[in-house]
N, C-alpha and C positions, 0 to 999 in steps of 0.2 A: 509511459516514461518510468524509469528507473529511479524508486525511491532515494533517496539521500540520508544518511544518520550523520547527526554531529559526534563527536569523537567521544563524549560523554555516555551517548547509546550504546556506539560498536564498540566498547570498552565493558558496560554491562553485558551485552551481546555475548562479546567472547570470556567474559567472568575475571579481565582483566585490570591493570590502572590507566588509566587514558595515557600514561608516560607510557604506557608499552605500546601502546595504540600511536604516537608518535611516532615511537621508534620503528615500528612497524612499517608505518605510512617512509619516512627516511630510508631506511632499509629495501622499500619498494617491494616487501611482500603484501603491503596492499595498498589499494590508488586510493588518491583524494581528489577531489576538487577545491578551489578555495569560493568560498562564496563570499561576499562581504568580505570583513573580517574575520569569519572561519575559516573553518575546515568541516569539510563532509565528506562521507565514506559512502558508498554508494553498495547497500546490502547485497549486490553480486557477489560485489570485492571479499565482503566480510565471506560468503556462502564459499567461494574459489579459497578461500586463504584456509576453511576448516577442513576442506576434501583435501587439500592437497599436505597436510598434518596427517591426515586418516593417511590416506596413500604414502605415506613417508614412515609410518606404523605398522604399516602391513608387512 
């Protein structure tokens, strides 16, 4: 199974504020899930959203 981060993780993760991690999730560069009353980011999403930065660089 495919771990999960709360927005607060994938936000360290990518060395941003969790408001960009929203906006991101909104914007649909990267998926959530809602669990409870979260939100989880599912570390593919996070790993997909940095290659395709790198590949948008190149």
């Amino acid at each position: 199974m495919e771990a999960l981060l709360r927005v607060e993780e994938a936000a360290e993760l990518l060395k941003v504020s969790r408001w960009t991690v929203y906006r991101l999730i909104k914007e649909r560069e990267l998926l959530s899930v809602k669990v409870r009353n979260g939100r989880r980011v599912p570390v593919e999403s996070v790993r997909d959203y940095v290659r395709s930065l790198i590949a948008d660089a190149a």
